[in-house]
Backbone and ligand atoms as CSV (ligand in chain L), in Angstrom:
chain,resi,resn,atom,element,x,y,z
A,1,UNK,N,N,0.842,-1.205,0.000
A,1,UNK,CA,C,0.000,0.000,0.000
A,1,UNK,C,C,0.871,1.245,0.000
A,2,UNK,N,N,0.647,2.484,-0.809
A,2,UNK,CA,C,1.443,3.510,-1.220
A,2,UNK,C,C,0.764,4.559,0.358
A,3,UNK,N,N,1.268,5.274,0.536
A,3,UNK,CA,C,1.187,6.544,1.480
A,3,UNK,C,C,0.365,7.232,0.555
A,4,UNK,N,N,-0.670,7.658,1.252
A,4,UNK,CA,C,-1.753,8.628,0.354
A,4,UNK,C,C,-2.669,9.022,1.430
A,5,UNK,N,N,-3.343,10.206,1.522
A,5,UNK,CA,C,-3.940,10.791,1.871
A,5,UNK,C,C,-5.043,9.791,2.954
A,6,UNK,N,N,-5.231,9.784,4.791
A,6,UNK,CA,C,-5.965,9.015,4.994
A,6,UNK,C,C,-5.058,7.391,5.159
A,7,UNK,N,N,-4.145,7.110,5.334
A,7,UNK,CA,C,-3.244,6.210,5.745
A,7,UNK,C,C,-2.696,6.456,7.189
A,8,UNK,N,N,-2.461,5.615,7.597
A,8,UNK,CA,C,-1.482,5.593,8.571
A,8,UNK,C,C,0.057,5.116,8.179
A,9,UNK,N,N,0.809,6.153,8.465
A,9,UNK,CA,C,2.322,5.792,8.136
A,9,UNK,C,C,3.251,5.437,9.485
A,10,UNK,N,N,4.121,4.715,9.360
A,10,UNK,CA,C,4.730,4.722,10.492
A,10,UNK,C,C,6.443,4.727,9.953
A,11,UNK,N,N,6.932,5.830,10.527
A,11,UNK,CA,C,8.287,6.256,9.965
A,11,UNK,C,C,9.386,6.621,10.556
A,12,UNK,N,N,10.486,6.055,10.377
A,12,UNK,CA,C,11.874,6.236,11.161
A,12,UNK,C,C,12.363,7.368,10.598
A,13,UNK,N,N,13.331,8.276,11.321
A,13,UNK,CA,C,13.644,9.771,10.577
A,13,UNK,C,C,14.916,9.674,11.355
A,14,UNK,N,N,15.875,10.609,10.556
A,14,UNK,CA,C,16.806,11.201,11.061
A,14,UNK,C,C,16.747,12.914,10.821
A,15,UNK,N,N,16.293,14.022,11.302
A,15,UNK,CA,C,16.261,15.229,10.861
A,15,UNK,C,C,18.158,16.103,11.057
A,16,UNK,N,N,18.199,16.476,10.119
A,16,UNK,CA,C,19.518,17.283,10.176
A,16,UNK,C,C,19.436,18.395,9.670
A,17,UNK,N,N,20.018,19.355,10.199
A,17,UNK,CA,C,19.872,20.915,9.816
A,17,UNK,C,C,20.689,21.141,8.900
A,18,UNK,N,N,21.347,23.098,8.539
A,18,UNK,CA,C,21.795,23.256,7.545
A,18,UNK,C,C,23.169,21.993,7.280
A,19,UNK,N,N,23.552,22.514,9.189
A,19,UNK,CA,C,25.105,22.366,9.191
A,19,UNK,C,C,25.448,20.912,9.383
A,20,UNK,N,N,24.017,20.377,9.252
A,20,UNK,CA,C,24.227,18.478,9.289
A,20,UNK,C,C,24.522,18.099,10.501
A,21,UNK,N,N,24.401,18.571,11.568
A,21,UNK,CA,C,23.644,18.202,12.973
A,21,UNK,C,C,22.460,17.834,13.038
A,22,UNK,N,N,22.199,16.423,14.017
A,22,UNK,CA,C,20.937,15.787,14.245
A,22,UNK,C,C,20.666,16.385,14.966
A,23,UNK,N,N,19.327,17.021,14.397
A,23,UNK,CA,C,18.200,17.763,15.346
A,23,UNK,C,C,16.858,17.005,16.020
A,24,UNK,N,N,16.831,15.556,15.839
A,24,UNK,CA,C,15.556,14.776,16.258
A,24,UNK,C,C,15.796,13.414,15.282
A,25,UNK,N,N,15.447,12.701,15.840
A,25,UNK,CA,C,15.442,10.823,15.124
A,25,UNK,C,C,15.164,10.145,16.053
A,26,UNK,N,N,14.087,9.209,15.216
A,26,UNK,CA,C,13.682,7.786,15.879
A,26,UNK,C,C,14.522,6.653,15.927
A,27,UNK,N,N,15.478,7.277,15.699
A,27,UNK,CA,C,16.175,6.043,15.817
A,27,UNK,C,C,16.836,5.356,17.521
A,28,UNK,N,N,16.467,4.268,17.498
A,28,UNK,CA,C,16.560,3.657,18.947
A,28,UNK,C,C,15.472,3.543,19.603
A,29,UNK,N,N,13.834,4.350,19.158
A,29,UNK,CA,C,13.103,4.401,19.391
A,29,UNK,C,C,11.789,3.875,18.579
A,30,UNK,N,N,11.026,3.491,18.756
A,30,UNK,CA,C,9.392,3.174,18.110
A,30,UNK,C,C,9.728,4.553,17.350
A,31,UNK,N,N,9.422,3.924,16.052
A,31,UNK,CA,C,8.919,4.565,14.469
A,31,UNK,C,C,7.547,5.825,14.882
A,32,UNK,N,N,7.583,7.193,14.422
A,32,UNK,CA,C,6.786,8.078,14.086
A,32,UNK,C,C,5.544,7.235,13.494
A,33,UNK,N,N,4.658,7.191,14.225
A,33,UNK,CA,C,2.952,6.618,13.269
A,33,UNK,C,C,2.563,7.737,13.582
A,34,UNK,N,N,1.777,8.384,12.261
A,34,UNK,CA,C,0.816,9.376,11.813
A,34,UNK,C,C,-0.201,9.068,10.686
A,35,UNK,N,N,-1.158,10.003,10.476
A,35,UNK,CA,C,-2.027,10.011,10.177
A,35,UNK,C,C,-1.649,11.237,9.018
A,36,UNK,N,N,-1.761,10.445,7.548
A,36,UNK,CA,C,-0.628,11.418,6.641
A,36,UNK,C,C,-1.633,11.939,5.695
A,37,UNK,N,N,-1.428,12.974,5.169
A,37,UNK,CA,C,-2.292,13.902,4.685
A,37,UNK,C,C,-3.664,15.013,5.253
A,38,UNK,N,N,-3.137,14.934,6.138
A,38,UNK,CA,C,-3.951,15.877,7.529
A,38,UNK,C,C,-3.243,17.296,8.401
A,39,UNK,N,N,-2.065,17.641,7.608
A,39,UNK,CA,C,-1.228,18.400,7.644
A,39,UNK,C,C,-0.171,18.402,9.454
A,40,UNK,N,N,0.010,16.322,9.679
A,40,UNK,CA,C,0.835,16.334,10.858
A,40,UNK,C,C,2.213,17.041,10.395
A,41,UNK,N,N,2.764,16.876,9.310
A,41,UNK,CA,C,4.359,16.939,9.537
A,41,UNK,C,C,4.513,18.068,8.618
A,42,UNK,N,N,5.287,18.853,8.657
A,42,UNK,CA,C,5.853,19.543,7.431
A,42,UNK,C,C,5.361,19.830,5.942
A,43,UNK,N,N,5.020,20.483,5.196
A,43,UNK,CA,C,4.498,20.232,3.701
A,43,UNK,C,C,5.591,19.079,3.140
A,44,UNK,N,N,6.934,20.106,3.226
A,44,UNK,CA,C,7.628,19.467,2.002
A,44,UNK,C,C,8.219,18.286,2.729
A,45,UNK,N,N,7.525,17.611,3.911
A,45,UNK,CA,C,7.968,16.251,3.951
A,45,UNK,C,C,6.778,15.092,3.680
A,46,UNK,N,N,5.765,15.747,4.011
A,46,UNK,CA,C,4.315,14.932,3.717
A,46,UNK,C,C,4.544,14.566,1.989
A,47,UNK,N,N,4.681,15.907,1.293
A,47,UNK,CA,C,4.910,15.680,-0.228
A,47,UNK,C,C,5.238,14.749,-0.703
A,48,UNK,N,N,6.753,14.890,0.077
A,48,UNK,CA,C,7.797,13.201,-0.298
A,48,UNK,C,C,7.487,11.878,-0.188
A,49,UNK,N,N,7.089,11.673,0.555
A,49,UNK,CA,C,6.331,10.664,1.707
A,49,UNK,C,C,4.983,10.005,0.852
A,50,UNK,N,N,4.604,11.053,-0.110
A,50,UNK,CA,C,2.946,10.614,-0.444
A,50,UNK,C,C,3.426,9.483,-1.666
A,51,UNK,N,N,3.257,8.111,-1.718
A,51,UNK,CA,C,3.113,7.594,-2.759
A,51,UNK,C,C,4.228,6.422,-2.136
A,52,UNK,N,N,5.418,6.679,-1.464
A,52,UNK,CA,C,6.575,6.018,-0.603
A,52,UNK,C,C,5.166,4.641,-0.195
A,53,UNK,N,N,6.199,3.193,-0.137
A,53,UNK,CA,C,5.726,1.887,0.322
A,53,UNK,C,C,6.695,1.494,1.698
A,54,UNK,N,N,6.053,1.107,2.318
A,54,UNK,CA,C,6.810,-0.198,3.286
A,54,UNK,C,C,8.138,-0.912,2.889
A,55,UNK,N,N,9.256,-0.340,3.823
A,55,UNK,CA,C,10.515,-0.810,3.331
A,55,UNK,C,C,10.989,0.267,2.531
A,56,UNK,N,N,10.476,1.598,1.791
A,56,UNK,CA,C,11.055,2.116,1.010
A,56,UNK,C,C,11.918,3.446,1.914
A,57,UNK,N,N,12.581,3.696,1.328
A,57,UNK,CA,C,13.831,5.075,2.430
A,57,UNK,C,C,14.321,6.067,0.670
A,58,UNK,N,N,14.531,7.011,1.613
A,58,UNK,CA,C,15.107,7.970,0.580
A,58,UNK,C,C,15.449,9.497,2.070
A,59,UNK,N,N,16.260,10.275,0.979
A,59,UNK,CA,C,16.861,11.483,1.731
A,59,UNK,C,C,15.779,12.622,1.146
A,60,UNK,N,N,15.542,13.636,1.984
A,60,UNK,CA,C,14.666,14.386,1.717
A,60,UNK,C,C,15.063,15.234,1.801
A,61,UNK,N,N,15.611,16.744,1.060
A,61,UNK,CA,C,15.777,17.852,1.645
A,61,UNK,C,C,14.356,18.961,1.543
A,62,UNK,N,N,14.330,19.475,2.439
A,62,UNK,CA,C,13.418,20.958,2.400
A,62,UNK,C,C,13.828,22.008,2.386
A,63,UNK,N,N,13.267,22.541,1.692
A,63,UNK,CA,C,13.581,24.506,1.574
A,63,UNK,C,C,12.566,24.547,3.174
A,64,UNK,N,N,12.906,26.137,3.928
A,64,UNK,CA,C,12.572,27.028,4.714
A,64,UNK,C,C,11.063,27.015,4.159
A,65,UNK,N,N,10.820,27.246,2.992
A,65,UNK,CA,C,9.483,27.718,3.175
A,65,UNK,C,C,8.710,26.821,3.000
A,66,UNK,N,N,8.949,25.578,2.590
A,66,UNK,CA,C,8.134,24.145,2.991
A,66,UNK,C,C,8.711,23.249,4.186
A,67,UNK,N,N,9.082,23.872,5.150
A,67,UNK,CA,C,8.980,23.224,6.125
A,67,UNK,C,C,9.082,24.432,7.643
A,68,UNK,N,N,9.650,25.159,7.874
A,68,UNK,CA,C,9.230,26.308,9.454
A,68,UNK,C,C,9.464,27.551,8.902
A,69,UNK,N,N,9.558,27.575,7.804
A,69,UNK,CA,C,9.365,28.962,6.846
A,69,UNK,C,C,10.846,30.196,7.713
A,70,UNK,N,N,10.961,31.125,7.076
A,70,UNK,CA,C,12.199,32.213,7.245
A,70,UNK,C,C,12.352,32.623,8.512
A,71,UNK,N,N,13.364,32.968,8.962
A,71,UNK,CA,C,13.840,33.932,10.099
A,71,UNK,C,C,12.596,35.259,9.862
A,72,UNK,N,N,11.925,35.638,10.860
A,72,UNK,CA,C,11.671,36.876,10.775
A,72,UNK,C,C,11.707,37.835,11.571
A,73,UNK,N,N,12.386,39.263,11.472
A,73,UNK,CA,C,13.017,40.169,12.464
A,73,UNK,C,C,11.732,40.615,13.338
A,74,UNK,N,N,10.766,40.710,12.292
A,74,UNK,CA,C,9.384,41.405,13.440
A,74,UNK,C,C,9.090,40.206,14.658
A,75,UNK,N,N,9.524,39.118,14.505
A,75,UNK,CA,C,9.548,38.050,15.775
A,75,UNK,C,C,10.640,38.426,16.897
A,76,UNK,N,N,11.120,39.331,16.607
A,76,UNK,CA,C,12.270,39.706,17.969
A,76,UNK,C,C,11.533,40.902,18.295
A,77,UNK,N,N,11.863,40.262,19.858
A,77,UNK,CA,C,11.173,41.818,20.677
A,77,UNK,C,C,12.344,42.143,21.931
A,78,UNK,N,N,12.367,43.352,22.313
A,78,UNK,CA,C,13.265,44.046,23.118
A,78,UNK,C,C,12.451,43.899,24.678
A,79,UNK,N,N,12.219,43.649,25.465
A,79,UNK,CA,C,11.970,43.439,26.696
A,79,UNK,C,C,12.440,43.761,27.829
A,80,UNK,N,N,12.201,44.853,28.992
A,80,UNK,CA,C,13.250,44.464,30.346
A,80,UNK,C,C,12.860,43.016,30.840
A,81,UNK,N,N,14.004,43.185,31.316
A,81,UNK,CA,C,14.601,42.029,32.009
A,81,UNK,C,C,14.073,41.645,33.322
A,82,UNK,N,N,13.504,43.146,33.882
A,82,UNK,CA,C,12.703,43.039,35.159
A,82,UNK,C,C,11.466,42.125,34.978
A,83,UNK,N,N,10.983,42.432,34.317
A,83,UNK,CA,C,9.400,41.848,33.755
A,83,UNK,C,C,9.601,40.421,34.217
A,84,UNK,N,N,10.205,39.512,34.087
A,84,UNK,CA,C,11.118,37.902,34.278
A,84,UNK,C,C,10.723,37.337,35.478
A,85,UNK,N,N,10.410,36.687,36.149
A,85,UNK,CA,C,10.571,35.888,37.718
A,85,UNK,C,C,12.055,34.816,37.350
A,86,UNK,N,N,12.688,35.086,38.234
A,86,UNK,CA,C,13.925,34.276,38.270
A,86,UNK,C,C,14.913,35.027,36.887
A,87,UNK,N,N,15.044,36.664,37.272
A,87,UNK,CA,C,15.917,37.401,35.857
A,87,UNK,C,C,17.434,37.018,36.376
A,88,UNK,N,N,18.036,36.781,37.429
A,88,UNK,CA,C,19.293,36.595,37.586
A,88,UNK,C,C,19.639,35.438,36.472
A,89,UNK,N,N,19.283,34.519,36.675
A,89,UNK,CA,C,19.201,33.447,36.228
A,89,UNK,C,C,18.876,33.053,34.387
A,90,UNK,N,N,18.836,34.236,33.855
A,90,UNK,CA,C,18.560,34.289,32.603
A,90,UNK,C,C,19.901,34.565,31.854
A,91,UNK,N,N,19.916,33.508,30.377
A,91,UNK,CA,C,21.133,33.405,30.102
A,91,UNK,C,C,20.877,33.627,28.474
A,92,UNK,N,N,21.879,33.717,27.668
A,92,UNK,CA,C,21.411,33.135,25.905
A,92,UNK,C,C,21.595,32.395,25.743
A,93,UNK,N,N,20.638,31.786,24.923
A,93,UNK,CA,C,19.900,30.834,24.494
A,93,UNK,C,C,18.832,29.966,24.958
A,94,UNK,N,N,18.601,31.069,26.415
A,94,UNK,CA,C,17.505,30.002,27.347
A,94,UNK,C,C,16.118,30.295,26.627
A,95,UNK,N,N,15.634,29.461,27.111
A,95,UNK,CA,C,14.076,29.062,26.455
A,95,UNK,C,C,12.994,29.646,27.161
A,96,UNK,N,N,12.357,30.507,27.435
A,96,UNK,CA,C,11.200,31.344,28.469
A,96,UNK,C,C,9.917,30.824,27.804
A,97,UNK,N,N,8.810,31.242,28.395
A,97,UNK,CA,C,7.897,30.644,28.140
A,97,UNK,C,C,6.554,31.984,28.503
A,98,UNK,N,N,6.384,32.580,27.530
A,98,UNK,CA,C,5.361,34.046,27.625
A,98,UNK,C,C,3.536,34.136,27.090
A,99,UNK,N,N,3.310,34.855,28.232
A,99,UNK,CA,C,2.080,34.865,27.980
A,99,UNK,C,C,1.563,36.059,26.466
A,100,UNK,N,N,1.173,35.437,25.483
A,100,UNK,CA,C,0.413,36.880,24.623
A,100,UNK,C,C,-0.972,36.270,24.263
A,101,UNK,N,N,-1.644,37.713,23.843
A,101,UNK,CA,C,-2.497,37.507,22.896
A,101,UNK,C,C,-3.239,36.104,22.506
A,102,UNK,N,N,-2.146,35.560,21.683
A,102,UNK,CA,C,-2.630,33.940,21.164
A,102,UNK,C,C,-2.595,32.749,22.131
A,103,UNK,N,N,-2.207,33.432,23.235
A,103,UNK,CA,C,-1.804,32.030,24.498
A,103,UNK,C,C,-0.215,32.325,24.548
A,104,UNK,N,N,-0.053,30.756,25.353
A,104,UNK,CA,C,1.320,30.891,25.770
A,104,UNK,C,C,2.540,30.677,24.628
A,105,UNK,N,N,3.432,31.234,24.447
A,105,UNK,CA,C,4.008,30.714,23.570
A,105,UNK,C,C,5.779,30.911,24.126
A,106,UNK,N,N,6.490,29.861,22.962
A,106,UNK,CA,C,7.883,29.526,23.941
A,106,UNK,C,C,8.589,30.829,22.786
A,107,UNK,N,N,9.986,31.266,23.589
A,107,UNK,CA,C,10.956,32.447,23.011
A,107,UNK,C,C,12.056,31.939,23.592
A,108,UNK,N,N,13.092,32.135,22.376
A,108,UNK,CA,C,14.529,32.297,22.617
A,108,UNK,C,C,15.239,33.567,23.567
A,109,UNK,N,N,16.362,33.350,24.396
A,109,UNK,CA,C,16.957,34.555,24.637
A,109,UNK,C,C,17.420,34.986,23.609
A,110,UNK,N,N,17.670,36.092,23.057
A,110,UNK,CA,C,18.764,36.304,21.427
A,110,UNK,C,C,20.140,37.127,22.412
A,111,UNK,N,N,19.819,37.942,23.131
A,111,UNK,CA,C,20.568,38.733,23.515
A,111,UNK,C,C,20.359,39.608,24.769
A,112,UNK,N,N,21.148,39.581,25.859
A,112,UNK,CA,C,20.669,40.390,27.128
A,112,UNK,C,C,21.642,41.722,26.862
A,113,UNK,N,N,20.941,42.753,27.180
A,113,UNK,CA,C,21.926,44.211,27.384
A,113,UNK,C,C,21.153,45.076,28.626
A,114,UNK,N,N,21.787,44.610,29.773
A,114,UNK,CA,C,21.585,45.869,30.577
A,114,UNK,C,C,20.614,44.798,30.990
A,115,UNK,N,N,19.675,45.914,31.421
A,115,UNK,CA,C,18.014,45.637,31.270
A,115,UNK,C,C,17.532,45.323,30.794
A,116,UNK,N,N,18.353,45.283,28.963
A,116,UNK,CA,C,17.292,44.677,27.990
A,116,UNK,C,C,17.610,43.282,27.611
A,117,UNK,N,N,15.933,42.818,27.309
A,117,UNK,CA,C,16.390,41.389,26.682
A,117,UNK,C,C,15.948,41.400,25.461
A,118,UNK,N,N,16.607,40.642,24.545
A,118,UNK,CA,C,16.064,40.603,23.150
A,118,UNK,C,C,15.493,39.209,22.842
A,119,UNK,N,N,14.367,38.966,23.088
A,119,UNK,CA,C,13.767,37.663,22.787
A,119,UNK,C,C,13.259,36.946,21.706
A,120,UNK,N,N,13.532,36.053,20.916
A,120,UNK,CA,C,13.362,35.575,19.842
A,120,UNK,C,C,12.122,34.794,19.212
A,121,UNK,N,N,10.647,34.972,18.916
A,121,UNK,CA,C,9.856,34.035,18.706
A,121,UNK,C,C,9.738,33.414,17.573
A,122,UNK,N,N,10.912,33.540,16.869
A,122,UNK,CA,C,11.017,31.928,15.406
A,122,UNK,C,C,10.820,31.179,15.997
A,123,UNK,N,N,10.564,30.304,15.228
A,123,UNK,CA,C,10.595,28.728,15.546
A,123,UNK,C,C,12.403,28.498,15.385
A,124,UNK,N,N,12.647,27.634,16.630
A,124,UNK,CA,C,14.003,27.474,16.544
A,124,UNK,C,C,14.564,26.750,15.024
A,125,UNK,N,N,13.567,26.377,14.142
A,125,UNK,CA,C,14.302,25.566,12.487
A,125,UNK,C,C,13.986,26.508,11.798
A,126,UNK,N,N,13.551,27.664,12.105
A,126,UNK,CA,C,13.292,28.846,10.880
A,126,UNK,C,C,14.599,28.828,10.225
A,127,UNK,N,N,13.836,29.183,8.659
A,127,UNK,CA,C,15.289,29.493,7.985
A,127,UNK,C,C,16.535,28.358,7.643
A,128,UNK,N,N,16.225,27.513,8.137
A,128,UNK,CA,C,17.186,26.369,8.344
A,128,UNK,C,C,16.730,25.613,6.761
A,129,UNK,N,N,17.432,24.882,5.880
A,129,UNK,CA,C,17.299,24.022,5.139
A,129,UNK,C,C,17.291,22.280,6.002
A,130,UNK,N,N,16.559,21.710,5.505
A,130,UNK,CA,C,16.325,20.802,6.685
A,130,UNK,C,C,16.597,19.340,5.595
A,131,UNK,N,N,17.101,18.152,6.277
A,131,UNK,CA,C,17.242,17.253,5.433
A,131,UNK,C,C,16.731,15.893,6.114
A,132,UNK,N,N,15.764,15.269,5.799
A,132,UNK,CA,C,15.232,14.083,6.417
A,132,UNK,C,C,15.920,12.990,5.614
A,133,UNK,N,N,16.520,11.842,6.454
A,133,UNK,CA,C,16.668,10.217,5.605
A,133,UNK,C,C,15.121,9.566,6.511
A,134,UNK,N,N,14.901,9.027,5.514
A,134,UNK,CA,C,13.402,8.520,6.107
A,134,UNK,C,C,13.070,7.362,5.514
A,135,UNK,N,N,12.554,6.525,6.114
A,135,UNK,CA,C,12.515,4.914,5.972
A,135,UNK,C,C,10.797,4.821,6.155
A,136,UNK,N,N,10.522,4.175,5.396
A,136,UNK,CA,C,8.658,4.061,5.320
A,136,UNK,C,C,8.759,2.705,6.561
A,137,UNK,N,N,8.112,2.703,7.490
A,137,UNK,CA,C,7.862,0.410,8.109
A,137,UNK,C,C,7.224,0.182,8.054
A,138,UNK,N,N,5.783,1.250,7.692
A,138,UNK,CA,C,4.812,0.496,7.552
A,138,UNK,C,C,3.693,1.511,6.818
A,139,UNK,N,N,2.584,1.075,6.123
A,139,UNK,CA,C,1.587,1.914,5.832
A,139,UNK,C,C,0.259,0.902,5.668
A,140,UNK,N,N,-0.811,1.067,6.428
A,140,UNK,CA,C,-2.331,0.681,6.444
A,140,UNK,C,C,-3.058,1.755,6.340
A,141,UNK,N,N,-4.303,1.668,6.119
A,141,UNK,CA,C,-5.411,2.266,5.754
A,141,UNK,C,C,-5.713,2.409,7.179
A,142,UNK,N,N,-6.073,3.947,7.541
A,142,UNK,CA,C,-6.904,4.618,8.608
A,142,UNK,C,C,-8.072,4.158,8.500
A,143,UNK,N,N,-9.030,3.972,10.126
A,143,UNK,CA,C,-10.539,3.171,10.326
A,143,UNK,C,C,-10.718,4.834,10.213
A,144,UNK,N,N,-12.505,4.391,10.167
A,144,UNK,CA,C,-12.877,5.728,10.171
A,144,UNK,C,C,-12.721,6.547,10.984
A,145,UNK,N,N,-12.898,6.052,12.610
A,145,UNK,CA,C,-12.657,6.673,13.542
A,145,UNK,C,C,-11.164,7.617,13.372
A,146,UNK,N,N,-10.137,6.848,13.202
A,146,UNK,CA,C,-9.181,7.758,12.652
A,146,UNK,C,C,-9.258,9.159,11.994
A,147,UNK,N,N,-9.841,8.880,10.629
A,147,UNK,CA,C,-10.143,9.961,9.990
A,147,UNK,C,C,-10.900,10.986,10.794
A,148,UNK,N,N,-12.309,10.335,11.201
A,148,UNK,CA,C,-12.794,11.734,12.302
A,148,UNK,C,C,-12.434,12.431,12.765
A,149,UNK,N,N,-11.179,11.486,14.209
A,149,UNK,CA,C,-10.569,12.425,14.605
A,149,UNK,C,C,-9.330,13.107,14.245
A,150,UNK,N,N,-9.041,12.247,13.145
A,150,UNK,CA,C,-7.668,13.326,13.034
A,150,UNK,C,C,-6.445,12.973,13.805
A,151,UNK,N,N,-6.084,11.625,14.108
A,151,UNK,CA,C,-5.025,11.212,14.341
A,151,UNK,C,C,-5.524,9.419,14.439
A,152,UNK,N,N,-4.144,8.950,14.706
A,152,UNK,CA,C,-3.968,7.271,14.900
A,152,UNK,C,C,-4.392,7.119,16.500
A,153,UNK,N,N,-4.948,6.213,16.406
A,153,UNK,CA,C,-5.654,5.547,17.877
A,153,UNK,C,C,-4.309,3.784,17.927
A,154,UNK,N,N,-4.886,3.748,18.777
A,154,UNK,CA,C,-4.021,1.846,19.201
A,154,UNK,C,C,-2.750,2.482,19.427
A,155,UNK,N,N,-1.839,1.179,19.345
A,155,UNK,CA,C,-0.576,1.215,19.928
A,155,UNK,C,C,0.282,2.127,19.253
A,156,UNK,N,N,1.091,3.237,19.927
A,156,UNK,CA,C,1.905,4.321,19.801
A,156,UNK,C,C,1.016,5.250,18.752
A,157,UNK,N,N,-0.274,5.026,19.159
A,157,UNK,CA,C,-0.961,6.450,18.679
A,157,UNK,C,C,-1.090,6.668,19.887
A,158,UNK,N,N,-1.448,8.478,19.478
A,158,UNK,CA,C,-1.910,9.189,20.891
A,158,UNK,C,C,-3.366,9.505,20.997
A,159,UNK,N,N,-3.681,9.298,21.985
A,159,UNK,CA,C,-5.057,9.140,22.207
A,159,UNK,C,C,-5.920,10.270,23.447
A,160,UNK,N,N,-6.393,11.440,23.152
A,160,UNK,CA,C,-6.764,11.698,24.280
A,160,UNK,C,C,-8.442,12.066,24.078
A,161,UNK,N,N,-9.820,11.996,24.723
A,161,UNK,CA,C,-10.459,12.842,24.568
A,161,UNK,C,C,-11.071,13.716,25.396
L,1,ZN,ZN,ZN,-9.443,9.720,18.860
């Protein structure tokens, strides 16, 4: 059975960034099962993926804008440092966790000066060219229930309602 829209895939990955550092892999671990063509993973990795069989592997690269799209400067914001609970303790590259508008969302340190902090809300793979080796292990047909909800149920699906 080919990967197509409404399948369940279950997939081993190695993700590597520009500079070919592993940024995430199943490897050593139970295979990624998803529910493919429902927009779980990436465009330009779902793309690849659509038509791929059981047993089949290939290297994938993505452009930025099919997969966490560009660096963008209007995502950095200047901040005191006071504003913080636990500001001694704030370093670059730490990870904070801020309340806005849309809910909570996570920020990079980019840069402390003084008082100020410069906080980063890219997604930490913005901008990055991204390269998946990816191994298909398995692909079945989603029950309906699946489809309803919009993900894999049973073993190493996640299940909540
Ligand atoms: Zn469910």
């Amino acid at each position: 059975m080919k990967a197509a829209k409404h399948t369940v895939v279950s997939l081993d990955y190695t993700l590597k960034n520009n500079a070919g550092q592993v940024m995430d892999s199943s490897e050593g671990q139970e295979p990624l099962v998803y529910l493919h063509g429902v927009g779980f993973l990436i465009p330009g990795l779902e793309q690849e993926i659509e038509g791929m069989e059981k047993g089949q592997a290939k290297s994938v690269t993505v452009q930025p804008e099919h997969a966490y799209g560009l660096r963008r400067d209007d995502l950095l914001y200047v901040v005191p440092k006071s504003g913080f609970q636990g500001e001694e303790e704030m370093v670059v590259g730490m990870q904070v966790e801020l309340d806005t508008e849309n809910g909570p969302a996570l920020a990079y340190i980019e840069k402390i000066d003084g008082d100020n902090v410069t906080l980063d809300l890219n997604h930490p793979l913005a901008g990055e060219v991204l390269t998946f080796d990816i191994k298909i292990s398995d692909v079945r047909e989603a029950s309906a229930d699946e489809i309803d909800h919009g993900h894999v149920h049973g073993p190493h699906g996640h299940h909540h309602h």
